[in-house]
MARMI-390967 format. One line per 8 residues: number of its first residue (from 1); their letters; for each residue x, y, z of N, C-alpha, C. Coordinates in Angstrom, 2 decimals, m for minus. Example, Ala and Ser with C-alpha at 12.3 -4.5 7.8 and 13.67 -1.06 7.14 Angstrom:
1	AS	13.19:m5.69:7.80:12.30:m4.50:7.80:13.20:m3.30:7.80 | 12.85:m2.25:7.08:13.67:m1.06:7.14:12.90:0.03:7.87
END
This chain:
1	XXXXXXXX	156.84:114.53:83.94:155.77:115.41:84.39:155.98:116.81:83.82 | 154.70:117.49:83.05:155.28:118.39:82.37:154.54:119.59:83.64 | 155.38:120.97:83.21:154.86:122.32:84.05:153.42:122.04:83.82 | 152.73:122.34:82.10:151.16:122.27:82.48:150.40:121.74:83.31 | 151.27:120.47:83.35:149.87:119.35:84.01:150.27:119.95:85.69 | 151.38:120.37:86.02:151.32:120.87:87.56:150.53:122.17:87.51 | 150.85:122.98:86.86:149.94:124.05:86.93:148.19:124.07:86.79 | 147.75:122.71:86.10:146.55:122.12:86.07:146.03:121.71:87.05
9	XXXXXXXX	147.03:121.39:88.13:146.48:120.44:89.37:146.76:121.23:89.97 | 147.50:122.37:90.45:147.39:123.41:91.27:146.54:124.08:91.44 | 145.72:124.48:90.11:144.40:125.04:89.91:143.29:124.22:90.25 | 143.26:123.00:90.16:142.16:121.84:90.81:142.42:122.26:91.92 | 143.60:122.49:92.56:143.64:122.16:94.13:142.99:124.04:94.29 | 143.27:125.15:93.80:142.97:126.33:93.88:141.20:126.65:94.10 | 141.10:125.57:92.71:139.26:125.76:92.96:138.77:124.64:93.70 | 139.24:123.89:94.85:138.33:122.71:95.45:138.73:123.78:96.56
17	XXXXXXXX	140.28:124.08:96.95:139.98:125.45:98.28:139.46:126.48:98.46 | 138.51:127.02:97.30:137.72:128.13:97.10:136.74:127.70:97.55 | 136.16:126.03:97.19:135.10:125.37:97.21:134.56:125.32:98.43 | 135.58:124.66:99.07:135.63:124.80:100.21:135.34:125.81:101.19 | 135.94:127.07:100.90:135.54:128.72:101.81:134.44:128.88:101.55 | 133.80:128.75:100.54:132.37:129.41:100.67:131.78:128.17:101.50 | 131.78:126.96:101.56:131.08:126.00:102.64:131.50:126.41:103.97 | 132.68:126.57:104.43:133.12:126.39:105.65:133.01:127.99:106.09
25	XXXXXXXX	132.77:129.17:105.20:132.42:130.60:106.00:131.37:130.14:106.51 | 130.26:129.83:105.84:129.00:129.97:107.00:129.20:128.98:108.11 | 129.93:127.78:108.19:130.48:127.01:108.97:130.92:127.95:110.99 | 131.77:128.48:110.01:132.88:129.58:111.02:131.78:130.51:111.31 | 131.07:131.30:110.63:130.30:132.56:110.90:129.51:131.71:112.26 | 128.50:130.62:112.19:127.96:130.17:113.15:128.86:130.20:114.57 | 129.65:128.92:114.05:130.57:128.50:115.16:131.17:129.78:115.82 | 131.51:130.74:115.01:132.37:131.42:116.00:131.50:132.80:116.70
33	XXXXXXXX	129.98:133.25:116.04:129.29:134.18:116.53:128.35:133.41:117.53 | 127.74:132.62:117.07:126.34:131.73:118.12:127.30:130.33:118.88 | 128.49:130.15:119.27:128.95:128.76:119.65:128.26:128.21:119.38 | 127.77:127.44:118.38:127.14:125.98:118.34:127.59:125.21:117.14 | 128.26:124.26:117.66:128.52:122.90:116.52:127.64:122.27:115.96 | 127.37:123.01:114.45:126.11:122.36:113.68:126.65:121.33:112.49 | 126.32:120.28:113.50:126.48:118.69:112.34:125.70:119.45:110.72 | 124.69:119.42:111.25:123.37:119.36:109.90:123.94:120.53:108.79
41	XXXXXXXX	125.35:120.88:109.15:125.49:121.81:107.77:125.66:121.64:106.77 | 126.61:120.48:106.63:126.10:119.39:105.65:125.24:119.12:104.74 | 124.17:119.11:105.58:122.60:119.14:104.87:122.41:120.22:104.48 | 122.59:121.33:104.55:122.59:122.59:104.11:122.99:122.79:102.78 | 124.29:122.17:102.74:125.11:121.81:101.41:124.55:121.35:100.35 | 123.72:119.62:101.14:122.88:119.43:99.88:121.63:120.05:99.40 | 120.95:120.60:100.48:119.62:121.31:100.49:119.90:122.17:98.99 | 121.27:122.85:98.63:121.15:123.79:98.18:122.02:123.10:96.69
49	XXXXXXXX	122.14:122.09:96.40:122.22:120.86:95.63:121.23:120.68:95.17 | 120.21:119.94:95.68:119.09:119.30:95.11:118.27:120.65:94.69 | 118.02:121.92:95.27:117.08:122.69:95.20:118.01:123.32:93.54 | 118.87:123.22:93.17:119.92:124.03:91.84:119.27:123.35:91.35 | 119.51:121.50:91.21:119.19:120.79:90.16:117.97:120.53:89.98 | 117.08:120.23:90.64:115.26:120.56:90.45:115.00:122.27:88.98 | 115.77:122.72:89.56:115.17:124.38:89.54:115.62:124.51:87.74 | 117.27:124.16:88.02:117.85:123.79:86.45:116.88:122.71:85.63
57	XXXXXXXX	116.26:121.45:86.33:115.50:120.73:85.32:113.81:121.72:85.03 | 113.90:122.31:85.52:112.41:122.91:84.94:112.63:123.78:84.02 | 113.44:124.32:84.72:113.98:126.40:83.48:114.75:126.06:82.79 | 116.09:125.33:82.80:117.21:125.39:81.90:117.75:126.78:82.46 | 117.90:127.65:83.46:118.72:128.63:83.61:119.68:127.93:84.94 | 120.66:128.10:84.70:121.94:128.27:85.86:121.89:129.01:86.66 | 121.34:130.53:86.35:121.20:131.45:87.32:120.46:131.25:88.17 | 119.24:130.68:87.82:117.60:130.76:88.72:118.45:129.64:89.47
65	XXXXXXXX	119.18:128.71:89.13:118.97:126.89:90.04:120.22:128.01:91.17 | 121.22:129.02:90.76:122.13:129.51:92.10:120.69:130.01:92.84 | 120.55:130.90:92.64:119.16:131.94:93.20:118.22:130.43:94.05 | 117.98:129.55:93.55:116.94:128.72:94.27:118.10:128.00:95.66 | 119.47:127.63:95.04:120.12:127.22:95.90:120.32:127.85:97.20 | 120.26:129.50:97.13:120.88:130.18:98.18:119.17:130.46:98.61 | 118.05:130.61:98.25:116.76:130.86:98.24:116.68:129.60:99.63 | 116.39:128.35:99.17:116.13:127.10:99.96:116.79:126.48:100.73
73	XXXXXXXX	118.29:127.10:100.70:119.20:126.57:102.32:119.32:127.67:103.47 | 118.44:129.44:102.73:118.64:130.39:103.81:117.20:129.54:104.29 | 116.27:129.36:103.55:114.82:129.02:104.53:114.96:127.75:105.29 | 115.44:127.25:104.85:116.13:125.83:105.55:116.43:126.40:106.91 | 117.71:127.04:106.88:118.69:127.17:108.08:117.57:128.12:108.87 | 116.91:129.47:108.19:116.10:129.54:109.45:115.11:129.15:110.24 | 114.50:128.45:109.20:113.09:127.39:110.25:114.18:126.35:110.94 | 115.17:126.22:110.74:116.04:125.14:111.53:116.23:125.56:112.66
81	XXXXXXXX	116.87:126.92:112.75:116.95:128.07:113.53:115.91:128.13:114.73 | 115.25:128.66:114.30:114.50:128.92:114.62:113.46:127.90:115.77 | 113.02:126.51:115.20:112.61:125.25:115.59:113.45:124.41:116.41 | 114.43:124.70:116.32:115.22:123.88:117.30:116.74:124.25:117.62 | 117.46:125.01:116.78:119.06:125.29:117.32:118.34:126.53:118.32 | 117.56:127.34:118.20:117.06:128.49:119.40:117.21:127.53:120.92 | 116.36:126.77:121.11:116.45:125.91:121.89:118.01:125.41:122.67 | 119.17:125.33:121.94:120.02:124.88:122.37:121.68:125.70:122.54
89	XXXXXXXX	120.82:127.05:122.58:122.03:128.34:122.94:122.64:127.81:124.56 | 121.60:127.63:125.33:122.16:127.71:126.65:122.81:126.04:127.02 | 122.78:125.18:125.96:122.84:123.37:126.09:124.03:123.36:126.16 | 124.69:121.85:126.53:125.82:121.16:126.53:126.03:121.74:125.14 | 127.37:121.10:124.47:127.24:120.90:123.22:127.46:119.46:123.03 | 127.57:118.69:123.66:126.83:117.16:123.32:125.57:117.20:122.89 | 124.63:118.30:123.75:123.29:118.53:122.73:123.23:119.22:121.80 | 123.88:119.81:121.56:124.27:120.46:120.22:124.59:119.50:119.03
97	XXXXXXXX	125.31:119.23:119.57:126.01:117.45:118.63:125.22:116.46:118.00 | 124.00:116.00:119.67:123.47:114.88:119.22:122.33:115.62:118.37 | 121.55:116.80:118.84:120.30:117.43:118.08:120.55:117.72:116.29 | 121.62:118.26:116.37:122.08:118.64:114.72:122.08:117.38:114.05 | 123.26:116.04:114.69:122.66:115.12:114.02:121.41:114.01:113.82 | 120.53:114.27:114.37:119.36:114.15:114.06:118.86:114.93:113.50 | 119.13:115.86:113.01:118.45:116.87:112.08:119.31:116.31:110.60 | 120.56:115.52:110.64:120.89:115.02:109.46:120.09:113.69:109.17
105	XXXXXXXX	120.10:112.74:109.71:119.07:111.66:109.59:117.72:112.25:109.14 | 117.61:113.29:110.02:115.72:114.03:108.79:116.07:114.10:107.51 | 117.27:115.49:107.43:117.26:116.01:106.14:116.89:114.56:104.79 | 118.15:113.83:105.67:118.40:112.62:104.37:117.38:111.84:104.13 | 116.73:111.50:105.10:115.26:110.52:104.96:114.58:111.25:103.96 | 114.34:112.81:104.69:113.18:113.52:103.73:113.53:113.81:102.42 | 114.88:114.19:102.25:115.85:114.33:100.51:115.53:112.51:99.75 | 115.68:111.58:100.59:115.40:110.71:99.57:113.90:110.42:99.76
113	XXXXXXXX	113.26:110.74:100.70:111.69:110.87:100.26:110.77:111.62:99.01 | 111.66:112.74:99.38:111.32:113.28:97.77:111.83:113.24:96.42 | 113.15:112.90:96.32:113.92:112.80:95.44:114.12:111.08:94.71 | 114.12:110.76:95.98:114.02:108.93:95.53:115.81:109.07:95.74 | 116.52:107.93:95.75:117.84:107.09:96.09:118.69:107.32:94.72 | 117.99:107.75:93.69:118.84:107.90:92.21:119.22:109.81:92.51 | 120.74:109.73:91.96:121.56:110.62:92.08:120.65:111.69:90.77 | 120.38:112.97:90.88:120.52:114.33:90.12:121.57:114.84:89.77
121	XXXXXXXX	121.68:115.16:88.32:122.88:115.72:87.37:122.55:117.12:87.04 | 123.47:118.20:86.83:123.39:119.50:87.25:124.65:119.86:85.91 | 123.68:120.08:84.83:124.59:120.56:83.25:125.19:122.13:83.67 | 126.45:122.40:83.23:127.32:123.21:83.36:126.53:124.33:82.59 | 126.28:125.65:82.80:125.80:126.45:81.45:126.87:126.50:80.47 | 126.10:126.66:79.31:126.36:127.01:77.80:127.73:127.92:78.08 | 127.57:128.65:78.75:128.31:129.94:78.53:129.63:129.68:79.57 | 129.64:128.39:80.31:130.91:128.07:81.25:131.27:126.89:81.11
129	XXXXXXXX	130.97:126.59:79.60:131.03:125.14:78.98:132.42:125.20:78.14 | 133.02:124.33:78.62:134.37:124.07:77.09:135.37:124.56:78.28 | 136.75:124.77:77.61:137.97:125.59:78.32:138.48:126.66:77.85 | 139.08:127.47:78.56:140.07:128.75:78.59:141.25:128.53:78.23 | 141.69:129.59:77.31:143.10:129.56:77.59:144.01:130.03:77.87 | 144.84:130.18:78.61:145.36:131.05:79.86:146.66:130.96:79.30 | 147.57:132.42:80.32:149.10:132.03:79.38:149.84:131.13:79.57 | 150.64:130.59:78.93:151.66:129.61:78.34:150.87:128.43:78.15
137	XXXXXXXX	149.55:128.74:76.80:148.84:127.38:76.24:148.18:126.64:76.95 | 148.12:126.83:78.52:147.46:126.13:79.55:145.76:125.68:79.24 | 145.00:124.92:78.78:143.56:124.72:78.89:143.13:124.10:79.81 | 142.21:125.43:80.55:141.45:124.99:82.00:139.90:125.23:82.18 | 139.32:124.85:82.40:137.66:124.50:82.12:137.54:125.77:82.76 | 136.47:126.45:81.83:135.96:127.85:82.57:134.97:127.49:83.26 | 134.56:126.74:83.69:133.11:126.58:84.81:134.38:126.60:86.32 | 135.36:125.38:86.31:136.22:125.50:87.26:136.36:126.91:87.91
145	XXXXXXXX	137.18:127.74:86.31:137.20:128.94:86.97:136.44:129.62:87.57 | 135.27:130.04:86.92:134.02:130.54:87.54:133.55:129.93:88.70 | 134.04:128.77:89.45:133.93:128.78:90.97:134.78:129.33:91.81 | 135.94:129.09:90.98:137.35:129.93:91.63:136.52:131.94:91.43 | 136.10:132.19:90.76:135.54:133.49:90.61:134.57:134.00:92.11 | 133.42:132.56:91.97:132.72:132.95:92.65:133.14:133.05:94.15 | 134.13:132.14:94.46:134.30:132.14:95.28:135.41:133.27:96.50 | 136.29:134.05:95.29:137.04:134.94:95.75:135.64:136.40:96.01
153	XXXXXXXX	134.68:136.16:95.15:133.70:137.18:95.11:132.84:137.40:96.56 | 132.65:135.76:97.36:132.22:136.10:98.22:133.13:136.29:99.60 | 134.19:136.04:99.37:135.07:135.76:100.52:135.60:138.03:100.11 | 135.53:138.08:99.42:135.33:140.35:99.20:134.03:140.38:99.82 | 132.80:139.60:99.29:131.66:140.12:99.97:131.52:139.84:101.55 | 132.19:138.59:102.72:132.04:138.55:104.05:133.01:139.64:104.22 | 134.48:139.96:103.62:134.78:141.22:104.48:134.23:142.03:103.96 | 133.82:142.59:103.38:133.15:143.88:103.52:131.81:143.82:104.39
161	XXXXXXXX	130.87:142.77:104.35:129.93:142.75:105.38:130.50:142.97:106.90 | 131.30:141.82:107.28:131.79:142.31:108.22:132.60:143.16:108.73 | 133.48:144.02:108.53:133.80:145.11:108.38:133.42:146.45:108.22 | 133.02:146.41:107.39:132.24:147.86:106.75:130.69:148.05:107.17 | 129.81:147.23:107.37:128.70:147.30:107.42:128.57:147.48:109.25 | 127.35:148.36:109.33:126.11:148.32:110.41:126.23:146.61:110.88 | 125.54:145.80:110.01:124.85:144.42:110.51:126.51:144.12:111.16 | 127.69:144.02:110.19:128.94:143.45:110.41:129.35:143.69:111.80
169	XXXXXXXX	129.09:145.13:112.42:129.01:145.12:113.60:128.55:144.22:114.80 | 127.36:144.27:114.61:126.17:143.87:115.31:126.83:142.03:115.94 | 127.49:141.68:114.59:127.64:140.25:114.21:129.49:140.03:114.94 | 129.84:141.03:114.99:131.46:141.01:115.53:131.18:141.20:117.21 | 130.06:142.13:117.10:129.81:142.32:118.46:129.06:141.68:120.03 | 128.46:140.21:118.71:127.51:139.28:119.09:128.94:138.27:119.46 | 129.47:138.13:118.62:131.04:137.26:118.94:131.81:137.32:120.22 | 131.84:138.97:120.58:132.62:139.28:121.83:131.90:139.15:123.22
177	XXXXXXXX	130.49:139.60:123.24:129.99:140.01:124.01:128.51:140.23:123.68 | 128.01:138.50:123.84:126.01:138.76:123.16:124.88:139.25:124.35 | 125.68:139.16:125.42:124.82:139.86:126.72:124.71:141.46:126.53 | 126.05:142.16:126.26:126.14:143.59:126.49:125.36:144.12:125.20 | 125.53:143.43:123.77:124.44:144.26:122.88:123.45:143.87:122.74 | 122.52:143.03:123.63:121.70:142.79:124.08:121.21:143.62:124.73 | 121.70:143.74:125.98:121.29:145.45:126.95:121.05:146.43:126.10 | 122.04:146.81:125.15:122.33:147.64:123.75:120.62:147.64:123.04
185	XXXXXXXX	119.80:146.71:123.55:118.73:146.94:122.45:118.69:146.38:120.63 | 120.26:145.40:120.80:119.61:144.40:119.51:118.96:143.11:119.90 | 118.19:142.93:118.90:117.22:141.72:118.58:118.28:140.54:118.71 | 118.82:139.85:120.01:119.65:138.55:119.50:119.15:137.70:119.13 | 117.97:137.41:118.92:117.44:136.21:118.51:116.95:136.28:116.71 | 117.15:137.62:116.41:116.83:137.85:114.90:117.92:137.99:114.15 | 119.81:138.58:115.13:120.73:138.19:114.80:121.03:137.33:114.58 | 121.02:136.23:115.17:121.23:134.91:115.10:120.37:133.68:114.28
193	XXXXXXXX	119.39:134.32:114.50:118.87:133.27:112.89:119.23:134.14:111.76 | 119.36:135.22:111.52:120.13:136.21:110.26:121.46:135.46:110.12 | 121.88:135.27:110.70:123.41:134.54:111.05:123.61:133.22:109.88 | 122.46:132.70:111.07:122.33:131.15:110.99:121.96:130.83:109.49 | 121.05:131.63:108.53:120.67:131.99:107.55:121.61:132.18:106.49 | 122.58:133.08:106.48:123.65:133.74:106.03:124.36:132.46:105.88 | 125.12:131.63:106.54:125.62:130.64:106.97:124.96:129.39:105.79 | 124.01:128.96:106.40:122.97:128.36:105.76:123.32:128.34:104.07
201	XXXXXXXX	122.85:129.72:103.90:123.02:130.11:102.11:123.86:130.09:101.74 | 125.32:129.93:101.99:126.49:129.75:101.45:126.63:128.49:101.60 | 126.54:127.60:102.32:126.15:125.92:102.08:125.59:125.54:101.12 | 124.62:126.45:100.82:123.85:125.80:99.96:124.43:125.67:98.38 | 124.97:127.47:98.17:125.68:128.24:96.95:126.85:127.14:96.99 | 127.56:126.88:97.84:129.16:125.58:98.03:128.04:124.39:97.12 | 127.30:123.71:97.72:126.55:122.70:96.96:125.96:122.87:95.35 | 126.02:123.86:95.19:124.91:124.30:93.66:126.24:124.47:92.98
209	XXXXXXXX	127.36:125.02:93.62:128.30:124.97:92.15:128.84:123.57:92.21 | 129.05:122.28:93.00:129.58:121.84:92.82:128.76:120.32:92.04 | 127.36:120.53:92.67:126.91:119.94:91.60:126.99:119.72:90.33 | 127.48:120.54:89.59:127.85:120.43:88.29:129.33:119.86:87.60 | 129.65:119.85:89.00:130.86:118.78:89.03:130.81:117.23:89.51 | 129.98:117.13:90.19:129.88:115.82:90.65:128.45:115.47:90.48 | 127.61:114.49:90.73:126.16:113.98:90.90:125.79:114.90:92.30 | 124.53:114.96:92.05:123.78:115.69:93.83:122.95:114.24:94.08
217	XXXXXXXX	123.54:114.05:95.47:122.75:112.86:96.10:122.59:112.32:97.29 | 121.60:112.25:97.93:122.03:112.14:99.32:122.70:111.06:100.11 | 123.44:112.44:101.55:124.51:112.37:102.01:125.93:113.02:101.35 | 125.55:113.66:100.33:126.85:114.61:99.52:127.51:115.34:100.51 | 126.98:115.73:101.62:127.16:116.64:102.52:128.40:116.13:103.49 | 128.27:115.55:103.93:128.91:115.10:104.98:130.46:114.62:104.78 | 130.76:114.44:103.96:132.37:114.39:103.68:132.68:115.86:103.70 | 132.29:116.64:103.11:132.84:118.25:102.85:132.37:118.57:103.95
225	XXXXXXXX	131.43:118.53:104.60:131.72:118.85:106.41:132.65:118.60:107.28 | 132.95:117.63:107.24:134.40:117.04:107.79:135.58:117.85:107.31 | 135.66:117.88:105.75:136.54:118.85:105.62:136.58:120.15:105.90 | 135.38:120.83:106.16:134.96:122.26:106.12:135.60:122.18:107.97 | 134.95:121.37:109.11:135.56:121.47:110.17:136.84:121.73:110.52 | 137.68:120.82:109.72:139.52:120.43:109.27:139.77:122.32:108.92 | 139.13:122.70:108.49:139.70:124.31:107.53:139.45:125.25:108.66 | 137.46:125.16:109.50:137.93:126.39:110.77:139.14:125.89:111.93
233	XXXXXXXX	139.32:124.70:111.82:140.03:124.34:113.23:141.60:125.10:112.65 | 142.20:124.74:111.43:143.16:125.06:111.12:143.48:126.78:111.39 | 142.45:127.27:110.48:142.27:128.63:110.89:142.13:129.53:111.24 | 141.14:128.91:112.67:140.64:129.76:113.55:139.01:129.79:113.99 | 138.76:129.41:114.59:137.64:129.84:115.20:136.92:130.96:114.91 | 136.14:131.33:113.80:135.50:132.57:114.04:136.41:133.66:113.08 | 137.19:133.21:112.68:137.94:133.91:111.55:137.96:133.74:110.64 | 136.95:134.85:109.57:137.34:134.25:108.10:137.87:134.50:107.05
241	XXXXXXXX	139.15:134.91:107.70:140.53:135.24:106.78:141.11:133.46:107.08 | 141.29:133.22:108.38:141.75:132.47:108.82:141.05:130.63:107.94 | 139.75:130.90:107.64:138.96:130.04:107.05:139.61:130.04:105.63 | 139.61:131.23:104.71:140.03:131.41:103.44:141.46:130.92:103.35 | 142.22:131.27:104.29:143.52:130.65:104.35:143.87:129.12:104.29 | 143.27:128.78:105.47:143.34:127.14:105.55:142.49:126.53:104.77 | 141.07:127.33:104.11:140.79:126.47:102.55:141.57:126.23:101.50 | 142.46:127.53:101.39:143.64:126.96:99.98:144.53:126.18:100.68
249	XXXXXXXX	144.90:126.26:101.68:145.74:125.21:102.14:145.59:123.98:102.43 | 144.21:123.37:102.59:143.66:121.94:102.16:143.62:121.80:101.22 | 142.93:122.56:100.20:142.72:122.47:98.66:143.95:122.16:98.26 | 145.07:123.43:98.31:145.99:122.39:97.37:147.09:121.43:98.08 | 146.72:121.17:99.70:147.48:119.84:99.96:147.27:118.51:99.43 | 145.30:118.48:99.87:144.75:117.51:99.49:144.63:117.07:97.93 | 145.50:118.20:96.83:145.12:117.78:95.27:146.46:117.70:94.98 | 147.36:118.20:95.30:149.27:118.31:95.03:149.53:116.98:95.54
257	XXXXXXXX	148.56:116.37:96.55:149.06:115.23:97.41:149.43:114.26:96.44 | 147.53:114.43:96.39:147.54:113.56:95.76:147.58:113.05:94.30 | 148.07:114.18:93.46:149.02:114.15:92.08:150.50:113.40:91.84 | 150.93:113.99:93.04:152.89:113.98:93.63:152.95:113.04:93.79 | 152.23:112.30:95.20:152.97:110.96:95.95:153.18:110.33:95.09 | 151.91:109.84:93.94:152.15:108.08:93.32:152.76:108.46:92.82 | 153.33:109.69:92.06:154.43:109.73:91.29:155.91:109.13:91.80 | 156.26:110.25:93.21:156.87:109.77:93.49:157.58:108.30:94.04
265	XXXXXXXX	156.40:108.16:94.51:156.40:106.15:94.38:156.82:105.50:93.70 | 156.10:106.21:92.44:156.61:105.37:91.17:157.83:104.78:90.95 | 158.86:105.96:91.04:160.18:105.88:90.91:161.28:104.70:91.66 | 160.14:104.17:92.80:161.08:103.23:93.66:159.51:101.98:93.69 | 159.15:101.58:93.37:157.90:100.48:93.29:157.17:100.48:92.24 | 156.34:99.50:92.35:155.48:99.23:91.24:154.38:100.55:91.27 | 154.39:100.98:89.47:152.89:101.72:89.65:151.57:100.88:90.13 | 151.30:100.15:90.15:150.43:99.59:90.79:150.45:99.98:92.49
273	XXXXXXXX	151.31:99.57:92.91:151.44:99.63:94.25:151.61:101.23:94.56 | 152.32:101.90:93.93:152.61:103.43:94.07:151.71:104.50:94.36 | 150.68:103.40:93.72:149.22:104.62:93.23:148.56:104.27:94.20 | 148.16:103.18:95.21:147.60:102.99:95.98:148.33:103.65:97.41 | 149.82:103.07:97.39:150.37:103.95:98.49:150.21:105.47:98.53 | 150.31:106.32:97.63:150.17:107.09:97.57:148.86:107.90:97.80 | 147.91:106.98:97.45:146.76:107.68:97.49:146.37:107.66:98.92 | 146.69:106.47:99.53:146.46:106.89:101.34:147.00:107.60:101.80
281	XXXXXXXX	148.18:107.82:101.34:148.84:109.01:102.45:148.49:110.18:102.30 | 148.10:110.52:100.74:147.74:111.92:100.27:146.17:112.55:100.75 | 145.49:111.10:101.51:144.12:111.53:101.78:144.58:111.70:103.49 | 145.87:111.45:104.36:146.72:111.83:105.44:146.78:113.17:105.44 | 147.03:113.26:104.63:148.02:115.07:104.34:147.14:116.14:105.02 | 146.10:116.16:104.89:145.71:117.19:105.23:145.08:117.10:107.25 | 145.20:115.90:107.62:144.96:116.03:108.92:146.35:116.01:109.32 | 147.16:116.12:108.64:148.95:115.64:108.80:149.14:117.71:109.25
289	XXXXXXXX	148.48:117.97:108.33:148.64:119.47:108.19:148.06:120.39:109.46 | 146.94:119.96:109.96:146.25:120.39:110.86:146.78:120.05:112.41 | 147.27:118.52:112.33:148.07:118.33:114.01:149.16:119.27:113.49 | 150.33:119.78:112.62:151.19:120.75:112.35:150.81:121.63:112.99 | 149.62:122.35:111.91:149.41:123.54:112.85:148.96:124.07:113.99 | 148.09:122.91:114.92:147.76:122.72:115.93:149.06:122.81:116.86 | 149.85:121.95:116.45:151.29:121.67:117.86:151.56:123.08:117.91 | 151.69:123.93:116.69:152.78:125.71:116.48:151.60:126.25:116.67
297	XXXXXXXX	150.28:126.25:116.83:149.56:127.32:117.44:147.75:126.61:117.57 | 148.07:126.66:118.51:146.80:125.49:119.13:145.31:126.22:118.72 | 145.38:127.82:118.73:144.67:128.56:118.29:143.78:128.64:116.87 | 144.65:127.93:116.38:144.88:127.65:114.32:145.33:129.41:114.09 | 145.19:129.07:113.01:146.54:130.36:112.37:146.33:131.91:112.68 | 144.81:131.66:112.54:144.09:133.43:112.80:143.04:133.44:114.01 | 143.37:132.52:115.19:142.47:132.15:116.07:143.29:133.28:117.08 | 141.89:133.61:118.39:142.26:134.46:119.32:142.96:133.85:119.75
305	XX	143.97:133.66:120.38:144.70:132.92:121.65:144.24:133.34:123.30 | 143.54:132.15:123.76:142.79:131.98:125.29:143.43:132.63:126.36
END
């Protein structure tokens, strides 16, 4: 096993945990400002999938299909908002649960109503096409990077929103206490689909770059939801340092895993058998990682403690 090829798969694992933060911030921003467990984010993901690759087959621009991606999962999330999660501020969250997923059974019916059951392909631009070469001879696909880019870009842009900004307030302050800035004279119901929106569009932006890595097709969503859940629980509730953290820390468990194990297998069994053992345990690792950090801080890493 040479250094490159680890330093190659470190960087896979670097840009699938980037991939990851921009899905699972708007994830956390919801969950931890409006409490509500939204299954259908997922759908959000692909919403903003299918709307890149439509947008890319008409124009040929990359830019317009991001712009349509983050365009059609903010309008998404707020008529969603709006139509039915409004409705379920004061609910169980079993209704929270069961309503969102029925809002995934729509999305997908209506995505293959319009789209039809055949998968959409999403060409890399011209200009993030081919590889880089980085020091010590390393060649690594610059589109990769440029998610790894985009994605440190927005995880600078939520702290500074939240932090620095007026709205960031409003939105930290909706977290602690949505009765008292309420009295206060903000709009909570225009916060919160702003929220929900915000949230929304970074689902969508997580889906539009990764389309170009994989097919867009429905149900794309719902595995990286699962994982996106795995990253706030690790992290924290409502924290999205805590989110950015435990995204590189799935990212490169779940890609080191699963590089390492069959190797190491190798050495004592058949590659045949090595590669299969290995590959189950390495798709382990990362809920292996989460009861860890759960037992040493039940909170996850950057969570308030109750």
């Amino acid at each position: 096993m040479s250094m490159i090829l680890l330093i190659e798969q470190a960087l896979n694992g670097l840009q699938f945990g980037v991939m990851l933060f921009v899905m699972a911030a708007g994830l956390t921003l919801v969950f931890g400002v409006m409490g509500l467990i939204n299954l259908a984010h997922g759908s959000l993901y692909m919403i903003g999938a299918f709307a890149a690759a439509t947008v890319a087959g008409l124009t040929g621009s990359f830019l317009l299909a991001l712009a349509a991606s983050l365009a059609a999962a903010a309008a998404a999330g707020a008529i969603v908002e709006i139509a039915v999660i409004r409705r379920l501020y004061a609910r169980d969250h079993l209704d929270q649960v069961l309503a969102t997923f029925a809002l995934i059974l729509i999305f997908s019916e209506g995505t293959r109503w319009l789209f039809g059951s055949f998968p959409l392909f999403l060409d890399t631009p011209d200009w993030l096409s081919g590889p880089v070469e980085l020091p010590g001879g390393i060649l690594y696909p610059a589109y990769r990077l440029g998610i790894i880019g985009v994605g440190l870009a927005v995880a600078l842009g939520l702290y500074l929103l939240i932090s620095r900004t007026r709205l960031g307030i409003r939105i930290r302050a909706g977290e602690s206490d949505r009765e008292m800035i309420a009295a206060l004279g903000v709009d909570i119901s225009k916060l919160y689909t702003l929220v929900f929106a915000l949230g929304a569009a970074l689902a969508g932006l997580a889906g539009a770059l990764v389309g170009a890595i994989q097919s867009v097709q429905v149900g794309m969503g719902e595995p990286v939801l699962i994982l996106a859940f795995v990253v706030i629980v690790i992290g924290g509730i409502g924290s999205i340092k805590g989110a950015l953290v435990a995204s590189l820390l799935v990212g490169l468990t779940d890609t080191m895993g699963g590089f390492l194990l069959p190797i190491a297998f190798a050495q004592v069994m058949e590659p045949a058998n090595a590669m299969l053992l290995g590959s189950a345990l390495a798709s382990m690792l990362i809920y292996i990682l989460m009861a860890v950090v759960l037992i040493v801080r039940p909170s996850g890493l950057f969570g308030v403690r109750s």
